[in-house]
Kinemage of the C-alpha trace (Angstrom):
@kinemage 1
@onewidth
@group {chain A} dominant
@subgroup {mainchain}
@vectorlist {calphas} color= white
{ca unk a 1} P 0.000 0.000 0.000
{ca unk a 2} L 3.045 2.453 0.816
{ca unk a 3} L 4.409 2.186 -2.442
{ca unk a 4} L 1.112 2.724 -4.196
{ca unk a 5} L 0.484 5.938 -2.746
{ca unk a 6} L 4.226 7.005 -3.203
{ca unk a 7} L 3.723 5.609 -6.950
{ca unk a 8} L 0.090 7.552 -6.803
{ca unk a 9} L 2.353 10.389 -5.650
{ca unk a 10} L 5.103 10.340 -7.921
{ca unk a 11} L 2.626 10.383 -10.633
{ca unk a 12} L 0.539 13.343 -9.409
{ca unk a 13} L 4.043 15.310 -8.688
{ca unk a 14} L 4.909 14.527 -12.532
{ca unk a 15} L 1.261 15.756 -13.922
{ca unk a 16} L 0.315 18.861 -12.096
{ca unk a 17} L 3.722 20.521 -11.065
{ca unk a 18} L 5.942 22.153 -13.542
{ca unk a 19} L 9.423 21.693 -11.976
{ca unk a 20} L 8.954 17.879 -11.317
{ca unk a 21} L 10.964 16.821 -14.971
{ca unk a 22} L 14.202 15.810 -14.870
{ca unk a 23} L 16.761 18.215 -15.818
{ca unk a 24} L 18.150 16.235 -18.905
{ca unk a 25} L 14.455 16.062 -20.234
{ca unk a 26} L 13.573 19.503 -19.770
{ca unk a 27} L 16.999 21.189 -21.064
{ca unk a 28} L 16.635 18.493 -23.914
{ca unk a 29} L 13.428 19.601 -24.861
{ca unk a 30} L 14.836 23.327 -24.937
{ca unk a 31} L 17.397 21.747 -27.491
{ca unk a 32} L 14.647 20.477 -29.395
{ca unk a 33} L 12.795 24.130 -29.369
{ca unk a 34} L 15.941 26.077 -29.847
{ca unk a 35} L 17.165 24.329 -32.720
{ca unk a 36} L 13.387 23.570 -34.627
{ca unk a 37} L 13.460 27.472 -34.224
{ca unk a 38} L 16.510 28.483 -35.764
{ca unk a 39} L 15.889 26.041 -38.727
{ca unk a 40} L 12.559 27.004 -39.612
{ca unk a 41} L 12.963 30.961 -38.795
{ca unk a 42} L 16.259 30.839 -41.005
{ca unk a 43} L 13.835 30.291 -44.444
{ca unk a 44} L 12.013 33.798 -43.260
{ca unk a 45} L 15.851 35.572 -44.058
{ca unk a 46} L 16.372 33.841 -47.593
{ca unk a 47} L 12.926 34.637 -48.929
{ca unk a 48} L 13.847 37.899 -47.594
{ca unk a 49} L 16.576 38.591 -49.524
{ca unk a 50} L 15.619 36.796 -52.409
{ca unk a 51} L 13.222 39.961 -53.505
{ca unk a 52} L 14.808 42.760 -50.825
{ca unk a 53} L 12.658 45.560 -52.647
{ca unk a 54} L 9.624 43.584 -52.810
{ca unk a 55} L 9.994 43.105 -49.023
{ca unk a 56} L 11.146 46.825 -48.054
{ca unk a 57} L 8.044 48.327 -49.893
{ca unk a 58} L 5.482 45.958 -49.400
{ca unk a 59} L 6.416 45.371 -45.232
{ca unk a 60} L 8.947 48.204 -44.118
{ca unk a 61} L 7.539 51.214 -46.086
{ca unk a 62} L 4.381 50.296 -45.283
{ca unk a 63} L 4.825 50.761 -41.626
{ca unk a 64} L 6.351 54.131 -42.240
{ca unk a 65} L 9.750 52.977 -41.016
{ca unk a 66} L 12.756 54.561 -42.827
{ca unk a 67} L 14.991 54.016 -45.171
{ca unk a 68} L 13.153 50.652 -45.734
{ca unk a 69} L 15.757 49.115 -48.021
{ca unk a 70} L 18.399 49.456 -45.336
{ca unk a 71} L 16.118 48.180 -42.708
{ca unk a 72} L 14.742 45.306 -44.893
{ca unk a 73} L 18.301 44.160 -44.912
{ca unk a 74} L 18.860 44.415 -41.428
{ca unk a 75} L 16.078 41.999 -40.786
{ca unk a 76} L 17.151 39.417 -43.248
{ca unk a 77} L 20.338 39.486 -42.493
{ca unk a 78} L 19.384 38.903 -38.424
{ca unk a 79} L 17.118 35.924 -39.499
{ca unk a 80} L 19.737 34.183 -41.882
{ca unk a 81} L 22.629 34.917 -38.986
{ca unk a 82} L 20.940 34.712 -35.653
{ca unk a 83} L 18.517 31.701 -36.575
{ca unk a 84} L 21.891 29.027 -37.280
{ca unk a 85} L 23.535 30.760 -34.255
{ca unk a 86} L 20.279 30.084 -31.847
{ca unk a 87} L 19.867 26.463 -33.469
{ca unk a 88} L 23.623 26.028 -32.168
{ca unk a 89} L 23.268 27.724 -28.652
{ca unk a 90} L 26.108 30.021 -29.850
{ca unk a 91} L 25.703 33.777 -28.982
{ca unk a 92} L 22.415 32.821 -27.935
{ca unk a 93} L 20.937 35.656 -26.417
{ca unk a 94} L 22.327 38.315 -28.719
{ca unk a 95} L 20.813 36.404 -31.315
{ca unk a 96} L 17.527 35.545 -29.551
{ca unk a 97} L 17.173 39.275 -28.719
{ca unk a 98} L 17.850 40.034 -32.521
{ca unk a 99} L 15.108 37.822 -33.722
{ca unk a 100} L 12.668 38.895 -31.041
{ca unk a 101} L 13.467 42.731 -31.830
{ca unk a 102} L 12.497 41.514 -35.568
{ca unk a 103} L 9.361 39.664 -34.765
{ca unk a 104} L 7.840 42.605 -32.988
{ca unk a 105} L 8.388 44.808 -35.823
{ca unk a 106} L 6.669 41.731 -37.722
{ca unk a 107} L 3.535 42.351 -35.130
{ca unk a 108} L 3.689 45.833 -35.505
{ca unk a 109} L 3.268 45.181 -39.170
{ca unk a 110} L 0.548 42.872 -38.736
{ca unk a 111} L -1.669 45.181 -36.166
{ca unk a 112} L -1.671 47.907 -38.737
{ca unk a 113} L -2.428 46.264 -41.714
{ca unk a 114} L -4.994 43.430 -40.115
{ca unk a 115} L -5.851 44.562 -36.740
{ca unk a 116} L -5.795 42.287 -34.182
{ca unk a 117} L -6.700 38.842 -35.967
{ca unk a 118} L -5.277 36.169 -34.948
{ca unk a 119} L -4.563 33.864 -37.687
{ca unk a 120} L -2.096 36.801 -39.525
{ca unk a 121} L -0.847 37.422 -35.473
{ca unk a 122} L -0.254 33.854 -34.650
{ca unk a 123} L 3.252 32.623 -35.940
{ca unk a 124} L 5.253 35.846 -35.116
{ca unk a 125} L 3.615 35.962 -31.761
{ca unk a 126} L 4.931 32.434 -30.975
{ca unk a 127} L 8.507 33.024 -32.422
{ca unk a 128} L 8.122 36.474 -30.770
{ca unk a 129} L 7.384 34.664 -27.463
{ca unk a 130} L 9.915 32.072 -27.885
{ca unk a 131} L 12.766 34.036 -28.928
{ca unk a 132} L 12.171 36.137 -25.787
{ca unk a 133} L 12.365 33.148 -23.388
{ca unk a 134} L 15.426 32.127 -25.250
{ca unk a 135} L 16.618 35.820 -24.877
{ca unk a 136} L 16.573 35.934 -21.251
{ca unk a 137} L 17.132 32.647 -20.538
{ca unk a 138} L 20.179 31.592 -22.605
{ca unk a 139} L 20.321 28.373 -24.729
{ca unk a 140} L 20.351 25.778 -21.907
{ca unk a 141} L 22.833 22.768 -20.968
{ca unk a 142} L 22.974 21.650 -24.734
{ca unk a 143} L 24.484 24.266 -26.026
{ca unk a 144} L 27.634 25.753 -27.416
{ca unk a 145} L 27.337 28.895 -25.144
{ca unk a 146} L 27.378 26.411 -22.187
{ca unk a 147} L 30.508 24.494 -23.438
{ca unk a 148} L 32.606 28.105 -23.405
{ca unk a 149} L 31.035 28.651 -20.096
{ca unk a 150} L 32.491 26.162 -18.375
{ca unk a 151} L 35.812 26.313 -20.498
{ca unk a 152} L 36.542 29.842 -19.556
{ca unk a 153} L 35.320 29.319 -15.899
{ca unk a 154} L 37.676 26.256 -15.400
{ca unk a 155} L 40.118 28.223 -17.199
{ca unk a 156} L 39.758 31.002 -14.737
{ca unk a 157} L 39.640 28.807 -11.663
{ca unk a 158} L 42.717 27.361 -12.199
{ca unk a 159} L 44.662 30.374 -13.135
{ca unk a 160} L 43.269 31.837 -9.841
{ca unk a 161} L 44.189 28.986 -7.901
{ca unk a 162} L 47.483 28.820 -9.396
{ca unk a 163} L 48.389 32.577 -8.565
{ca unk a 164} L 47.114 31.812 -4.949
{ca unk a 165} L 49.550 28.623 -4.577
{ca unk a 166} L 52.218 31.054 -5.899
{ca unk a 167} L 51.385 33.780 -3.310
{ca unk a 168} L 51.214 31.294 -0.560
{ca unk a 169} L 54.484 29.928 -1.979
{ca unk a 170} L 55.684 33.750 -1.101
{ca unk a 171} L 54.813 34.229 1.751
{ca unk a 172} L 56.078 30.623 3.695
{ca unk a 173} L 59.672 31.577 1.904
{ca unk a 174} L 58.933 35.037 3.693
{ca unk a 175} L 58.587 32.973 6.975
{ca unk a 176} L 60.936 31.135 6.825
């Protein structure tokens, strides 16, 4: 009967609360989200610059944002770069904050020329959303970002502990 109710338990604890996952599940499903992101956001950039004009007059202009050609570019160019980087967990919050800096102007563009509907709304309100928890939050355990992380802090920890040893090594010759 114990282990029922601890089973019963276990269960419930899995279900309703939100921190119960295991770490390697939940950073792996960031992974998954980081890098589904970057791959399918990255296809937004090429069609971009495939017809830049098209895209400055039709979206940029037609928010009244200047010098649309120049800012057209800017966007495509953050999609194409920071999409690969965020699908890597390299630079990952520069890049996140790029793309969610983008999207927004991509809401903008859709409150003004549909209103609040939804179905034109929808996508860049997810990637908006995403790229903003990805912004603050960094790209998780999986990712390149973490791997320089712990380099450079390992890095640093030894070369503090080795000018400590030295300065201890000082001050017994002092002593002595």
């Amino acid at each position: 009967m114990n282990n029922t109710i601890r089973l019963a338990a276990s269960i419930s604890r899995l279900i309703f609360s939100s921190d119960s996952a295991p770490i390697a599940l939940t950073q792996g499903a960031l992974l998954l989200l980081r890098v589904v992101l970057g791959t399918v956001m990255v296809h937004h950039g090429f069609d971009k610059l495939d017809d830049i004009s098209d895209f400055a007059e039709s979206y940029v202009a037609a928010i009244g944002i200047p010098f649309p050609i120049f800012f057209a570019y800017c966007a495509a160019i953050t999609e194409v770069v920071a999409s690969p980087l965020l699908a890597l967990g390299f630079l990952t919050r520069p890049a996140a904050l790029g793309l969610f800096i983008t999207m927004l102007v991509a809401n903008y563009h859709h409150i003004l020329t549909s209103g609040f509907f939804i179905p034109s709304l929808e996508m860049s309100l997810l990637y908006a959303a995403s790229f903003a928890f990805f912004a603050i939050y960094g790209g998780g355990k999986y990712a390149i970002d973490t791997l320089i992380a712990n380099a450079l802090t390992k890095l640093l920890l030894n070369n503090s502990e080795a000018k400590l040893s030295t300065q201890t090594a000082r001050v017994t010759v002092s002593n002595k």
